[in-house]
N, C-alpha and C positions, 0 to 999 in steps of 0.2 A: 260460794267464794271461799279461797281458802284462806289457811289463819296469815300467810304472808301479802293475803291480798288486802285484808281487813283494812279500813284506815284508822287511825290511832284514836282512841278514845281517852277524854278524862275523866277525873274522880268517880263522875256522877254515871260514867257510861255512857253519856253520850257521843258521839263521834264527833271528834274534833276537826275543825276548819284549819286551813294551812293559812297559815296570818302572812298578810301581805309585804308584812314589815321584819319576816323571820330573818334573823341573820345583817338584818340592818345596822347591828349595834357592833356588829365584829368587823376588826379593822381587816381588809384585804381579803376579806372572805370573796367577793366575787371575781378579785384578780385570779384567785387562786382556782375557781370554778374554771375562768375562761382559758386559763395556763394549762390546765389540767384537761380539758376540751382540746384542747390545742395540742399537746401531744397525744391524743387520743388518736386526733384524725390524721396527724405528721410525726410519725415515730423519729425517723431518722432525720432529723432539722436538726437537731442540735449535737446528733454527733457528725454530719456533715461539718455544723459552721465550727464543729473543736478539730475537726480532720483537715479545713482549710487553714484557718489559725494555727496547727501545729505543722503544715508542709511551710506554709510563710516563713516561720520561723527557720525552718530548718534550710530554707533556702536560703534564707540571709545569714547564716552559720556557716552554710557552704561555701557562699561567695568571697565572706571572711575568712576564711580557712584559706581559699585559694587565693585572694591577696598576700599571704600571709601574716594575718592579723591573727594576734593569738584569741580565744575564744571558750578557750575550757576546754577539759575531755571531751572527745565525743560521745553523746551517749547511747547507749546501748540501744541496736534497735530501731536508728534514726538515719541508715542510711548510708554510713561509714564505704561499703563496698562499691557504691553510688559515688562517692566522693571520690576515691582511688581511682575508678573508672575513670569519670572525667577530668582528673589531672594528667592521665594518659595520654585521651585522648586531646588535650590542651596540649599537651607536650608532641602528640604525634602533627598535629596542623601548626602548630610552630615549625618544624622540620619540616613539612610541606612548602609553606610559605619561604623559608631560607633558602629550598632547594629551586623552587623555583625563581625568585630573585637572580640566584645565580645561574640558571641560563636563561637568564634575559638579561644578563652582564654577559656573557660567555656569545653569546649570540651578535651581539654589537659586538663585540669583538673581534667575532669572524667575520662578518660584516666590512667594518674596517681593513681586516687583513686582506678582502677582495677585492676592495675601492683600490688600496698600496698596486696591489700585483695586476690588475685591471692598468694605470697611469703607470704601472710598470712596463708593461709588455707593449703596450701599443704609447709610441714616443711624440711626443708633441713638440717638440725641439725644432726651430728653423732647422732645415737640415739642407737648403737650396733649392728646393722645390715651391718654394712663395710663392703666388701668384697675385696680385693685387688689379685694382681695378680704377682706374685716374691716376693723372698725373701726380706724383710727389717727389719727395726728398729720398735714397734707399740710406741708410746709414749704419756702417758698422762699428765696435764699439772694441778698443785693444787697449784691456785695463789688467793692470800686474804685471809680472814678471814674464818675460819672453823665454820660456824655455817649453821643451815639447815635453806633453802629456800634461799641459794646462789649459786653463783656457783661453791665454794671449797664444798658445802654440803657431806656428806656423800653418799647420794642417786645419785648424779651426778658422783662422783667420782667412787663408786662402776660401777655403770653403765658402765665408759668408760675402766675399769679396765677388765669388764668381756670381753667387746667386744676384747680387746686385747688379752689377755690371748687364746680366743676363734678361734682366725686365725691362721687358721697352718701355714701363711707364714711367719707369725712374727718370727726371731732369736730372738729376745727378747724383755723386756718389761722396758722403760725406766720412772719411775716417776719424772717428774721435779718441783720440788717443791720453791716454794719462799710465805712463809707464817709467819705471827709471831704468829702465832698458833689462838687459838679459844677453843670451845666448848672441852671439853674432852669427852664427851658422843660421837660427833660428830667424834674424833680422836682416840676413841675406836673400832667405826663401821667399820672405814676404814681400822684401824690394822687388824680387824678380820676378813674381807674381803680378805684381802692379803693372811693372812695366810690360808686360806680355799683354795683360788685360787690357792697358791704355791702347795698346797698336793697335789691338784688336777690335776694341771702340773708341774708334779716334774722336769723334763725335760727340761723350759723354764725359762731362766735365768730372774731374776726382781733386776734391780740397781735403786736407789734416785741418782740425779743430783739434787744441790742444787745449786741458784743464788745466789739473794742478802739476803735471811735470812732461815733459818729454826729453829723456835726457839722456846720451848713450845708445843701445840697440832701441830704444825708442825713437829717436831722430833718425838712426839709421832708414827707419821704416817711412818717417816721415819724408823725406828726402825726395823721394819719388812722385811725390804728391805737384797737382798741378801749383798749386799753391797752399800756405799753409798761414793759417791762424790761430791767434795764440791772446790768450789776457794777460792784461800788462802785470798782470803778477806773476804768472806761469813760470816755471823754471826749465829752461829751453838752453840746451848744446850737452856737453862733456863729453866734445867727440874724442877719442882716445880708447884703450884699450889698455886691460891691467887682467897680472896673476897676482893672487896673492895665496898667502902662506905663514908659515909659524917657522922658528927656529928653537927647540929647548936645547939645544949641546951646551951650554951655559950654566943652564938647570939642571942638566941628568950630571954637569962634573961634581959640581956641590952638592946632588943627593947621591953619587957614586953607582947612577946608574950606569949601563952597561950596552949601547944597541949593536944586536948581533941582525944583519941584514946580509941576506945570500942571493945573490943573483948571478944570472947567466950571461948576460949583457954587462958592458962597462958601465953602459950612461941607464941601464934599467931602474936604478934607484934613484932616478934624478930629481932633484925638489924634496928631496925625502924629509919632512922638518926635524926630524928623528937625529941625520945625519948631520955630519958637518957640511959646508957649503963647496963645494968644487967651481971654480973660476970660469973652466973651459962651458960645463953647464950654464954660469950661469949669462956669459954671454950667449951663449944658443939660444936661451928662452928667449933673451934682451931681443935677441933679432928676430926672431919668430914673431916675437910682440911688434915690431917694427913695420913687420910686413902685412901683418893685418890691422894696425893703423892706417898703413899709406891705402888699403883696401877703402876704407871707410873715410876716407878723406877724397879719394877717388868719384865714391859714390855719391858722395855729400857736394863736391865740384858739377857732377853730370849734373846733377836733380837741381840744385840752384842756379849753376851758372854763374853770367855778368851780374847776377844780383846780389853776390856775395863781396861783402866790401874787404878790404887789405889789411889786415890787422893779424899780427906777428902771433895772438892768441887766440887765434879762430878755433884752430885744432889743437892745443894745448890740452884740451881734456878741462878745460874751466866750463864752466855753466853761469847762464846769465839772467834777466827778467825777462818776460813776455816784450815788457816796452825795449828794452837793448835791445834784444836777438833781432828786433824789428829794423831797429838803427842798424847792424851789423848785415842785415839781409840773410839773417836765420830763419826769419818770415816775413811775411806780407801785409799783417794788418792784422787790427786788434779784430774778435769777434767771436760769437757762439755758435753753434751747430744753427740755435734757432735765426741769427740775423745771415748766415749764408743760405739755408733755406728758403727765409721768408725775401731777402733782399737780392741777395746773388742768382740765384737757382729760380724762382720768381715761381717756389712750389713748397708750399708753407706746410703742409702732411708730410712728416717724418713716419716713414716706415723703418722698424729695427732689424734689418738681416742677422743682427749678432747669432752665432753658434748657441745654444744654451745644452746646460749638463742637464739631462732628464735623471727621473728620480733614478732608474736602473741604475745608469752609469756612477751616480754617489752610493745607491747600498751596495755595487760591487766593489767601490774604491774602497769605501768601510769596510765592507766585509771580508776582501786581501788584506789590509792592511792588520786590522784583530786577526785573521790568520796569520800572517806573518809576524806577528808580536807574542803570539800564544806558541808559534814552531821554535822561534826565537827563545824562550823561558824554557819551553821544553828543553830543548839541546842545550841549555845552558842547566837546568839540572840535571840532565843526565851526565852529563862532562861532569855536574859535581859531584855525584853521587857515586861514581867511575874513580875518581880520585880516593875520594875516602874510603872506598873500598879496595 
């Protein structure tokens, strides 16, 4: 045995017993045995659990930092390039995300813009081609002003007028009018459309239903109608015919204007509100206006007939209620499109023949009209800029 294998001896030389109780009296002596075993057999345990404890940290520094939460320097060594990085790439998927947002807005967009040009191109508008299927009411609808390139025109109304007349399912044909009239030329076309229609189908009954007014080239058109109905409120007649106009010669002496007007013709500048009034003109217009009153008092005699009663202010150009015009034999009787329908026509389904503007026709109106407001401005600074130069 050698001298480190020896077991310990005391005083006496004998070999000592290892006492059962050694070490009993020292405090944490076996913690420190079993601690000490303990990294013996697992080296890296605790700089593992100091390696998780210092990334924790440092990720909650990070996430601080990119809040922008202040935090302290960063410290040396802890990652800083790692931080830079991912604010990069934070900032590069932010711009991801915006970019793609915006074409998923850009996309509906186009979208949209093909739904427009799709209800553009192909027209949904009665255009006289209807077909329907059982017996009803056809009805067409002549609201605003009677002048062409609207939509009381001549040309749109005719239109929706033939289309009716034209369906054999139709019992009848209701024109519903609310207009204070317009154009007589205009209110001409349309009487003489009616009456061509009526010969035509002698057979299918045509009433006016009037609203809120039928007054002037509106009764013009009403005239024609086999009969016509009106609410006792309605404002019904003003058969007559007017020009009107401005006169400043008054105004331009007291601001010392001056109007120079050239023409080739005597009576070229006639009505000119500019000018002063000449006599010989203005009985011309007088009579002109005379002649196409007596026209429309004409028309207004054919269409009514014996039912027109004697009264000195028929054609005066006055206008009167639903309930008078009725007394006066301007109409026939109180009623709505739905009680001639439902009661007269004995065919309660109202189909609308009216013309309608499809989208086309409004973005082209729009879109002449900003051109022509934008050619307008142009020429008009150009002329100014022309000047001052």
């Amino acid at each position: 045995m050698t001298e480190q294998q020896k077991p310990p001896h005391d005083e006496s030389g004998k070999p000592q017993e290892p006492s059962a109780t050694a070490g009993a009296g020292t405090p944490g002596a076996a913690d420190d045995r079993l601690e000490t075993a303990s990294q013996a057999d697992f080296p890296l345990e605790q700089d593992l659990r100091a390696g998780d404890a210092a990334a924790q940290r440092e990720a909650s520094q990070r996430k601080a930092r990119l809040a922008g939460r202040d935090v302290g320097p960063v410290p040396t060594g802890t990652g800083w390039e790692r931080d830079v990085l991912e604010k990069v790439l934070m900032a590069t998927l932010r711009e991801q995300r915006a970019a793609r947002r915006w074409r998923i807005f850009f996309r509906f967009v186009g979208i949209g813009l093909l739904a427009l040009l799709f209800f553009a191109i192909f027209d949904f508008k009665g255009d006289g081609s209807i077909t329907t299927s059982g017996r009803h009411t056809a009805m067409v609808s002549l609201d605003g002003e009677i002048a062409a390139g609207t939509p009381a025109s001549a040309e749109s109304i005719n239109a929706a007028l033939q289309a009716a007349f034209a369906d054999t399912n139709a019992a009848g044909i209701i024109l519903k009018i609310n207009s204070p009239g317009g154009s007589p030329v205009q209110a001409g076309m349309i009487n003489d459309e009616i009456h061509r229609l009526r010969a035509l189908y002698p057979s299918r009954p045509f009433y006016v239903v009037v609203e809120e007014i039928c007054a002037s080239g509106g009764y013009y058109v009403a005239a024609a109608a086999d009969k016509i109905y009106v609410d006792k409120a309605s404002i019904v007649g003003s058969i007559g015919v007017l020009m009107d106009g401005f006169g400043f010669t008054g105004l331009m002496d007291k601001l010392g204007v001056q109007r120079r007007l050239y023409t080739s013709g005597a009576n070229k500048g006639m009505l000119d509100p500019f000018s002063p009034e000449v006599p010989r003109q203005k009985q011309y217009a007088e009579t002109m206006l005379k002649q196409i009153h007596q026209q429309f008092i004409d028309v207004v005699k054919q269409g009514r007939g014996d039912r027109l009663k004697n009264d000195p202010d028929l054609f005066s150009g006055l206008f009167w209620s639903g309930e008078r015009s009725v007394e006066l034999g301007l109409a026939d009787g109180l009623g709505n499109a739905d009680y001639v329908a439902r009661d007269l026509f004995k065919a309660e389904d109202i189909v609308d023949y009216t013309v309608k503007e499809n989208i086309a026709e409004r973005v082209a109106k729009r879109f002449g009209a900003a051109v022509g407001t934008a050619a307008m401005k142009t020429m008009l600074l150009g002329a100014r800029a022309q000047a001052m130069h």
